[in-house]
DRENDO-1510 file (C-alpha; in Angstrom, 1 decimal, always signed):
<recs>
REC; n; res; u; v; w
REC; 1; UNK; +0.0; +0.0; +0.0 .
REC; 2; UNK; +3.0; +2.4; +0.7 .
REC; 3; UNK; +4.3; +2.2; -2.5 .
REC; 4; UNK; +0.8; +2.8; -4.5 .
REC; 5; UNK; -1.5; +4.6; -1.8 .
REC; 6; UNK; +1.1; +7.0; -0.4 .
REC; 7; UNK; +2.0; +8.5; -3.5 .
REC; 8; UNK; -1.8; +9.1; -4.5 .
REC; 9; UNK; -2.4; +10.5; -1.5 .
REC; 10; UNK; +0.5; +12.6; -1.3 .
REC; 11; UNK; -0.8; +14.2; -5.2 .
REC; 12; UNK; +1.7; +12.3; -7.5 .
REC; 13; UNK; +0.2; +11.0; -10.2 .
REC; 14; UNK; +0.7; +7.1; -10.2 .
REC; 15; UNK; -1.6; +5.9; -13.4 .
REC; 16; UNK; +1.3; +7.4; -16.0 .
REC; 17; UNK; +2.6; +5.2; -18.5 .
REC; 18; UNK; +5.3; +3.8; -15.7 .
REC; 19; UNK; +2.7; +1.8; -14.3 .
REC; 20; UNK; -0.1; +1.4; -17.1 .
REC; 21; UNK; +2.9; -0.5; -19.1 .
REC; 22; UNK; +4.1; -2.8; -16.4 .
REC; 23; UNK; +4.7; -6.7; -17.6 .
REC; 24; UNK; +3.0; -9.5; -16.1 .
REC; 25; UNK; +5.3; -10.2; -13.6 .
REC; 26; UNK; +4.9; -6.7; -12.2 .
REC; 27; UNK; +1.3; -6.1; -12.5 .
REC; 28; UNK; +1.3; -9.6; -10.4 .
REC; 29; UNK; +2.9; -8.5; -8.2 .
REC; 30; UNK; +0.8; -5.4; -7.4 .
REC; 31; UNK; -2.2; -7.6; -7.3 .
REC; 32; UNK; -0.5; -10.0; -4.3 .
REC; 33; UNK; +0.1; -6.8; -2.5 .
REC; 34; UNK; -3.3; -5.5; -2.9 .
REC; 35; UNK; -4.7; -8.1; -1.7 .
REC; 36; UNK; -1.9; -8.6; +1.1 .
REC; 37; UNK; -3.4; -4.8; +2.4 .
REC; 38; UNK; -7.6; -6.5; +1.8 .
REC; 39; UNK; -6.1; -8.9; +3.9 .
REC; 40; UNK; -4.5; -7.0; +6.8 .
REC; 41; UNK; -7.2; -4.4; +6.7 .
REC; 42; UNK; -9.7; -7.6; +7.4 .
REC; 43; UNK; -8.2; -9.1; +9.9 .
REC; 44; UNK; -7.4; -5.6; +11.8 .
REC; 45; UNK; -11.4; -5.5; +11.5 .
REC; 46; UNK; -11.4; -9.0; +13.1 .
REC; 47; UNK; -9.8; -7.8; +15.8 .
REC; 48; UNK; -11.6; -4.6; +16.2 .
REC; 49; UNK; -14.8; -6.2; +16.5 .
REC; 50; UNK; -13.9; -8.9; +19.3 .
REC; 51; UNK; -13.4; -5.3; +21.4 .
REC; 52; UNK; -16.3; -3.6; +20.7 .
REC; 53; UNK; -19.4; -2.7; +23.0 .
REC; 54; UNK; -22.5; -1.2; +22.6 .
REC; 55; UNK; -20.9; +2.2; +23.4 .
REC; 56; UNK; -17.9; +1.9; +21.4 .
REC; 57; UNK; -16.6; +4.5; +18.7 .
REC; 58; UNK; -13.9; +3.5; +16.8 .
REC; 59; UNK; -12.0; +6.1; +15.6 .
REC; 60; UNK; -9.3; +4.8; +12.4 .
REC; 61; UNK; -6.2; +7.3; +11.1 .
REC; 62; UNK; -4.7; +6.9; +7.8 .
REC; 63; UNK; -4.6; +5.1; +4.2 .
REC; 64; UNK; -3.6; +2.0; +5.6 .
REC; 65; UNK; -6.5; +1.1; +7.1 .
REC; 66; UNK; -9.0; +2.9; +4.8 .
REC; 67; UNK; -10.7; -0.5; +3.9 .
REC; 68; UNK; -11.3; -1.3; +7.5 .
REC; 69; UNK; -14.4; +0.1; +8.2 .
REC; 70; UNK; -15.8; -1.5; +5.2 .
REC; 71; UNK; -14.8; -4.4; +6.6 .
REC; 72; UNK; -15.9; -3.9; +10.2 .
REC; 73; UNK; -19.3; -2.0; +8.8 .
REC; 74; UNK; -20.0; -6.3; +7.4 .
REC; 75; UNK; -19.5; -7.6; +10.5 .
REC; 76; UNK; -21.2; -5.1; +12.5 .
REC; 77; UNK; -23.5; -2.8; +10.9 .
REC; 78; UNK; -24.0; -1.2; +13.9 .
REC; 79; UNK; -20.6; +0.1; +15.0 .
REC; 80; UNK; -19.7; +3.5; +15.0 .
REC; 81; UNK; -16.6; +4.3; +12.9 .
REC; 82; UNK; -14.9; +8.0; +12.8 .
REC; 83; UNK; -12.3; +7.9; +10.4 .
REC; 84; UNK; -8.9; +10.5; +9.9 .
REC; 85; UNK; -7.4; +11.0; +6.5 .
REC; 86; UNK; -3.9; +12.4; +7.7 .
REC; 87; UNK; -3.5; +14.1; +3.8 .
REC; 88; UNK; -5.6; +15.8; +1.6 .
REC; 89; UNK; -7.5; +13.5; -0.7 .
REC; 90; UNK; -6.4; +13.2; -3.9 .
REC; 91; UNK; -8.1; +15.6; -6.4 .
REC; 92; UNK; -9.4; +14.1; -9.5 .
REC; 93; UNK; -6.7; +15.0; -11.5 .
REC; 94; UNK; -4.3; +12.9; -9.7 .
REC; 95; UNK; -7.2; +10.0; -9.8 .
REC; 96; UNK; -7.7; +10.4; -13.7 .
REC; 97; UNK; -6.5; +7.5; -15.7 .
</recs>
């Protein structure tokens, strides 16, 4: 995630020709680490959600765990999730591919 995520969050540009052009090998590879960071960002929600309680908030910083409270949202539609972008979002020029 730190190698994709932080430069699009941090306004770099990241679908140029540099990526869009990658072999098979590489473009592999950035799908096992996408789904390494579903992964983590799951189980981080598994844990979550064995400590909540009725009057729980759960309050989540950064892109690393911005697929969390999806995650914890499944298992508990209920729980109350705040979440802190620590950088701007990315405007839509940096998201156009």
């Amino acid at each position: 995630c730190h190698k994709f995520l932080w430069p699009v969050m941090h306004g770099m540009k990241v679908f140029e020709d540099d990526v869009t052009n990658l072999d098979k090998e590489e473009r592999t590879q950035l799908d096992v680490n996408y789904r390494d960071y579903q992964v983590w960002n799951r189980r981080y929600a598994d844990v979550v959600e064995t400590q909540l309680t009725p009057e729980s908030l759960v309050w989540v910083h950064d892109f690393y765990l911005l697929l969390m409270p999806k995650y914890l949202t499944i298992q508990r539609p209920d729980a109350r999730i705040g979440f802190f972008l620590h950088a701007a979002f990315p405007s839509s020029e940096v998201l156009r591919c």
